[in-house]
VOBA-1610 file (N, C-alpha, C; in pm, whole numbers, padded with zeros to 5 digits, always signed):
BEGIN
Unk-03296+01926-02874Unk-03272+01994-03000Unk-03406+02022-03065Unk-03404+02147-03090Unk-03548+02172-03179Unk-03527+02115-03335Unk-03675+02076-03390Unk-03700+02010-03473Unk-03649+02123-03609Unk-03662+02232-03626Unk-03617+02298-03719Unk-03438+02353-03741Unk-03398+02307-03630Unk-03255+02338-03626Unk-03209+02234-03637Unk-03258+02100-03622Unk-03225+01951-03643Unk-03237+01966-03815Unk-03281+02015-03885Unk-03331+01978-04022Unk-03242+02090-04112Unk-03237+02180-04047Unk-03127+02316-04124Unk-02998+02254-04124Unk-02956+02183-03994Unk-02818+02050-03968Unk-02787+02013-04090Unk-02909+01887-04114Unk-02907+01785-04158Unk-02940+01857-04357Unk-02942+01901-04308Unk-02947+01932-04420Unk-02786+01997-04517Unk-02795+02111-04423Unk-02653+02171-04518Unk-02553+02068-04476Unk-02556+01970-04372Unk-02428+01923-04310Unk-02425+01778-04483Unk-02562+01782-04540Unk-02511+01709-04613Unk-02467+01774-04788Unk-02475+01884-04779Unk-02401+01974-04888Unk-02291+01967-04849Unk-02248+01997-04749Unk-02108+02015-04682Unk-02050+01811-04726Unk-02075+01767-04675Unk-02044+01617-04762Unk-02043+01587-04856Unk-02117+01659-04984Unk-02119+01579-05067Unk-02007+01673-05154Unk-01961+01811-05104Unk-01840+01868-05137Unk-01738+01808-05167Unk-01727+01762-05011Unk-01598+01688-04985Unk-01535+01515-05016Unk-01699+01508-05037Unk-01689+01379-05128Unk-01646+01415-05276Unk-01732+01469-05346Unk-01766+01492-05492Unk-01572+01526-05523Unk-01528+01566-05466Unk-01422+01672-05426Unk-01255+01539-05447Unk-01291+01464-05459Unk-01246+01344-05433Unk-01239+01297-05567Unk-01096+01242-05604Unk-01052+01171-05767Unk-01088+01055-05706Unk-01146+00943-05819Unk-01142+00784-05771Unk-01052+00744-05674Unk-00934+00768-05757Unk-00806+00707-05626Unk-00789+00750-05445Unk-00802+00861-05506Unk-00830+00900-05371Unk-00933+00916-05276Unk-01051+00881-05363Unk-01187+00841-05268Unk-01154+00670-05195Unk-01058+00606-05278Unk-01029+00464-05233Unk-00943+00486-05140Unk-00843+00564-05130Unk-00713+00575-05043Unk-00730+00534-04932Unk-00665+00494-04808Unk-00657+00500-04687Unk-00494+00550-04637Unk-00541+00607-04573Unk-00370+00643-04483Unk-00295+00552-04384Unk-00406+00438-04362Unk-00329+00315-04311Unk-00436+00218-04346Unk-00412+00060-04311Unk-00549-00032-04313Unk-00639+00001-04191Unk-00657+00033-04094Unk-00715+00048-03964Unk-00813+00172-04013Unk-00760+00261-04111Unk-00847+00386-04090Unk-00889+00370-04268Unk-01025+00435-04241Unk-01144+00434-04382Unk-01121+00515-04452Unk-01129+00503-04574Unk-01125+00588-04716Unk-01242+00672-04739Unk-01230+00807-04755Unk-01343+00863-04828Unk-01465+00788-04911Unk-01438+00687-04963Unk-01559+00653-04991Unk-01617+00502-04874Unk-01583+00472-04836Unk-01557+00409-04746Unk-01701+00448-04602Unk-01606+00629-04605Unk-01745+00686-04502Unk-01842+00726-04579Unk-01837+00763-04682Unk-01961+00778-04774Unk-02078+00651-04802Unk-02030+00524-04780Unk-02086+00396-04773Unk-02122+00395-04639Unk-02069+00435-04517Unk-02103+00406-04379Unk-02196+00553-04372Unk-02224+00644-04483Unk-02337+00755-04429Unk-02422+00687-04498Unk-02421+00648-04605Unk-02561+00589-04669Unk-02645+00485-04542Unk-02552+00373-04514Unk-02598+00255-04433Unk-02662+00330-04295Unk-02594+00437-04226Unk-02645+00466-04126Unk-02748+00560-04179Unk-02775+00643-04269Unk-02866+00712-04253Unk-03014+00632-04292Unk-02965+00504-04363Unk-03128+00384-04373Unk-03144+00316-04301Unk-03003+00284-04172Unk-03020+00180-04122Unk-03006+00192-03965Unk-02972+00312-03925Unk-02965+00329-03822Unk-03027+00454-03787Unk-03012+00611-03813Unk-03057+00694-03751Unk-03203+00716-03810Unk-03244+00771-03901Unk-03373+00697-03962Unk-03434+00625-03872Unk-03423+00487-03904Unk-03504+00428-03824Unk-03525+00444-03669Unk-03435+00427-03622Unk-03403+00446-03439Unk-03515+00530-03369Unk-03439+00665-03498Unk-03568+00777-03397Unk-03711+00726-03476Unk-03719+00682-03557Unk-03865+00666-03596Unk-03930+00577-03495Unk-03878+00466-03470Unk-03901+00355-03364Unk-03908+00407-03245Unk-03821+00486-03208Unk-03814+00563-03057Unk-03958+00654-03021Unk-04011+00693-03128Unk-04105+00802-03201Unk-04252+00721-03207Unk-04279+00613-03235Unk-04367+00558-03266Unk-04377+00395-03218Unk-04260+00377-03150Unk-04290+00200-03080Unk-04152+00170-03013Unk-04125+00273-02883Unk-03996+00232-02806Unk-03991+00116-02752Unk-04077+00042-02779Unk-04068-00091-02692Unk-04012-00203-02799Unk-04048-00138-02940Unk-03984-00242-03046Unk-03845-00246-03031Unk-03786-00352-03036Unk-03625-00404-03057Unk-03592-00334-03209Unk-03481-00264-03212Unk-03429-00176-03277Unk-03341-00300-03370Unk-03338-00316-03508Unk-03264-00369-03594Unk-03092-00354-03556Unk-03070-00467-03581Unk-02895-00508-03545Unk-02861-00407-03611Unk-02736-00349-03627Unk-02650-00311-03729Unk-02472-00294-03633Unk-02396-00317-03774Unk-02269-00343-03745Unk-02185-00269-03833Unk-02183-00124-03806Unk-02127-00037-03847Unk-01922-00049-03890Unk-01880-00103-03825Unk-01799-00146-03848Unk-01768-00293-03948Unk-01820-00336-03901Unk-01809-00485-03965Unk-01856-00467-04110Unk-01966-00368-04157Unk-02013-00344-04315Unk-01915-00329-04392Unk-01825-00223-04342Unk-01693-00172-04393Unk-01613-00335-04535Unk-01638-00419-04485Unk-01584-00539-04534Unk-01654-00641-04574Unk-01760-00677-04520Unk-01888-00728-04562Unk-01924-00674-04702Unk-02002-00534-04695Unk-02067-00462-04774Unk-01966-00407-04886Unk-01818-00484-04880Unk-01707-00450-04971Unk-01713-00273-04986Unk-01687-00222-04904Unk-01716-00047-04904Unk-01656+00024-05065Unk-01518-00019-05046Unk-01453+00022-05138Unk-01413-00017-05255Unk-01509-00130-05259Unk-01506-00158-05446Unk-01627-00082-05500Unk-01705+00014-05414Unk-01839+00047-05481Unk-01808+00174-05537Unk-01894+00218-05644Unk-01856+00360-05694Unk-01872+00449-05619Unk-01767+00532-05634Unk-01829+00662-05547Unk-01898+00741-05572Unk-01932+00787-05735Unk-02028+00886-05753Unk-02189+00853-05701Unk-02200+00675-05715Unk-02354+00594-05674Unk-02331+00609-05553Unk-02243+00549-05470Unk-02280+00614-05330Unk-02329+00715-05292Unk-02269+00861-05324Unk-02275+00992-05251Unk-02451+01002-05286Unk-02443+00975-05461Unk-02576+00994-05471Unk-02717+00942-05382Unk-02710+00752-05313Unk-02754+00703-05281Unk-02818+00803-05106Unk-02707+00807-05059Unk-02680+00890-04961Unk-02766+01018-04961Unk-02741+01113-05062Unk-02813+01202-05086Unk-03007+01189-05067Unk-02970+01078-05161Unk-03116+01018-05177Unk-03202+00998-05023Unk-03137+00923-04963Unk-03151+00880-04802Unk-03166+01014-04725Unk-03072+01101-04774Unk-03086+01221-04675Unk-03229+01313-04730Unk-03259+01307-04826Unk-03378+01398-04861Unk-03485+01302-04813Unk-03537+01184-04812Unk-03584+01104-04768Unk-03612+01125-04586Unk-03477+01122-04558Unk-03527+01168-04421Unk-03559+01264-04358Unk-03516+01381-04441Unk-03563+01548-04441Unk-03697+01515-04480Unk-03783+01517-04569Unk-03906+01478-04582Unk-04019+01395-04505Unk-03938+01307-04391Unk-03994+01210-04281Unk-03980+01287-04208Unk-03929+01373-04157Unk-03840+01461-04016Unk-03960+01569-04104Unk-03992+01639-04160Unk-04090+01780-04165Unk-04192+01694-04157Unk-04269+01627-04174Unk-04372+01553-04221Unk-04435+01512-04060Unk-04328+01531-03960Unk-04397+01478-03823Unk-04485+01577-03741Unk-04549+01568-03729Unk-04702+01605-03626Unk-04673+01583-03502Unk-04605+01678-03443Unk-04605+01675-03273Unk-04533+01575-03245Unk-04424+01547-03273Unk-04326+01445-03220Unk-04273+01471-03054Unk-04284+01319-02981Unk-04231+01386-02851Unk-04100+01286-02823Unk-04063+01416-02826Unk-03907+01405-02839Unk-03842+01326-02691Unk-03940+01314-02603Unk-03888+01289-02493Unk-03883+01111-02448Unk-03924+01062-02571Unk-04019+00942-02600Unk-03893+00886-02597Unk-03892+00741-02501Unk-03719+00665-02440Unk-03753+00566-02496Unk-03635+00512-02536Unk-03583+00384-02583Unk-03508+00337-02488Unk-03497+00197-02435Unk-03421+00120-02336Unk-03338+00013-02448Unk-03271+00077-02416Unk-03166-00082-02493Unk-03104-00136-02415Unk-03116-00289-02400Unk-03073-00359-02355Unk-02911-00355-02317Unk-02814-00311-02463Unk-02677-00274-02410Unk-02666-00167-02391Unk-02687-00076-02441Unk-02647+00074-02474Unk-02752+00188-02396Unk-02841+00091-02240Unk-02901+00204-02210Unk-03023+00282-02264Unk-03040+00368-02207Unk-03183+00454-02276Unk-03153+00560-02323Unk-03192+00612-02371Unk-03219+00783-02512Unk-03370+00791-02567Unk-03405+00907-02570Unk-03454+00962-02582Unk-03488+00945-02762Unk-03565+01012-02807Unk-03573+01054-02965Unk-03513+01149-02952Unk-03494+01261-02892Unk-03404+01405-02899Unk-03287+01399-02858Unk-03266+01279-02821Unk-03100+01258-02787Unk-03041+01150-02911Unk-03158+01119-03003Unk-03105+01039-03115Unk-03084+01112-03219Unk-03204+01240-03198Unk-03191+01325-03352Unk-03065+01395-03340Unk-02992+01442-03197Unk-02915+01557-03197Unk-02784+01445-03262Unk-02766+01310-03172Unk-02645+01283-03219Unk-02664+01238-03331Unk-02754+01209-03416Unk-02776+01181-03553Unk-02721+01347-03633Unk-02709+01470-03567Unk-02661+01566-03599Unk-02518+01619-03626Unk-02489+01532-03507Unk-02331+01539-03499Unk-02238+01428-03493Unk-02319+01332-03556Unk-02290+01219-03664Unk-02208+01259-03753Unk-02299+01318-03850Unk-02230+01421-03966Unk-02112+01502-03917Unk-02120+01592-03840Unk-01993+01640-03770Unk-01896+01591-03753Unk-01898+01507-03688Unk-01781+01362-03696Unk-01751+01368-03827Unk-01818+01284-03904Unk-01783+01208-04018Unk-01735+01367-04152Unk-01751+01537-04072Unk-01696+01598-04220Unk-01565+01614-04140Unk-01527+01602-03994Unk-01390+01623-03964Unk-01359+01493-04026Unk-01376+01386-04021Unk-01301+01289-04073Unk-01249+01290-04197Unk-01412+01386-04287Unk-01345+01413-04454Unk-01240+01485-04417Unk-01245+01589-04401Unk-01174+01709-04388Unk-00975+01628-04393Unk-01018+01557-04287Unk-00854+01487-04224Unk-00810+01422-04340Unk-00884+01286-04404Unk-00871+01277-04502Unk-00786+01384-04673Unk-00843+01430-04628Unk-00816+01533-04752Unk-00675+01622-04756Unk-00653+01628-04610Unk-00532+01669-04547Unk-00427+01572-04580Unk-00476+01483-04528Unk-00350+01365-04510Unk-00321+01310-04653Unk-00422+01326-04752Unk-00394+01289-04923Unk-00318+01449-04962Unk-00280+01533-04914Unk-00228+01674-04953Unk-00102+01615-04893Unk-00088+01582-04797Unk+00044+01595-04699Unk+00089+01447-04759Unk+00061+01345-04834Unk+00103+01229-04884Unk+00156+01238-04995Unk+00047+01307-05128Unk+00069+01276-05243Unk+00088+01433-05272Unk+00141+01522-05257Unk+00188+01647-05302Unk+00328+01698-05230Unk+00408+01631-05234Unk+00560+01684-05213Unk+00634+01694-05305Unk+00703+01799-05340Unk+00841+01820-05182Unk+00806+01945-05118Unk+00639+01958-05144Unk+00598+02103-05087Unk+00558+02045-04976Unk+00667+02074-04836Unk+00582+02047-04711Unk+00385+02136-04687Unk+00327+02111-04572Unk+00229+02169-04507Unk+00229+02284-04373Unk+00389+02314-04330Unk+00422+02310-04203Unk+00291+02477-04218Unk+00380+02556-04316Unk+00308+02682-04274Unk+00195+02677-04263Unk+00073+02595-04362Unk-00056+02591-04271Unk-00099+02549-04103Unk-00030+02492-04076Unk-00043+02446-03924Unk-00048+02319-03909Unk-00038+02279-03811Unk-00028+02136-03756Unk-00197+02055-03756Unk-00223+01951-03781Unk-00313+01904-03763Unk-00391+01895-03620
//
């Protein structure tokens, strides 16, 4: 992935989030559609954490010391730990935001990055820095279909006796 199409991504992909966050009443930034699956603010807490704690760093490390052991993180397990959903949502998105200009500013700021530069992890194999930035790209991708579903499934919950059929099936 080239470095300027990585950053045009990461960039609008986080306008496009903070839409669909911002976009979101309290209650329904808390909602879940079952216990197993995360609330809008929920992934808004798991973009902040990964964008300081995992993609950020990874490729920076991958970038500048692949031999360093890459910081734990437990993307799942924060969810409950890090109490996701007692936190505000407007401080999150913002926090997030914050993180993302932060790393837009680290990401232009690099001088000949070689992208080809491997990381070996012990569980998970080797990657590249250009195989961290891209899926650090479509990270976000993931996580706006997830808004997106979200937002669906609070339409198709809390707005009846108007079915959804004529828009289409999920």
């Amino acid at each position: 992935m080239k470095l300027e199409f990585a950053l045009t991504r990461l960039s609008a992909n986080a306008e496009v989030l903070a839409i669909l966050i911002r976009n979101a009443t309290p209650e329904q930034a808390r909602w879940k559609p079952s216990p197993e699956e995360w609330s809008i603010l929920e992934v808004t807490c798991h973009l902040y954490d990964e964008e300081r704690e995992d993609f950020r760093t990874r490729v920076r490390l991958t970038l500048t010391d692949p031999a360093a052991d890459w910081p734990p993180i437990d993307p799942v397990g924060w969810v409950t730990a890090r109490n996701y959903n007692a936190q505000d949502p407007a401080e999150r998105l913002e926090a997030f935001l914050a993180e993302r200009r932060a790393s837009l500013e680290w990401l232009q700021g690099l001088e000949n990055p070689n992208w080809a530069s491997k990381k070996t992890h012990p569980r998970l194999g080797s990657a590249t820095a250009g195989e961290m930035l891209t899926a650090w790209v479509a990270h976000d991708h993931l996580h706006i279909r997830q808004l997106n579903h979200l937002h669906w499934q609070w339409l198709a919950k809390h707005e009846p006796p108007f079915p959804l059929d004529y828009a289409g099936g999920w």
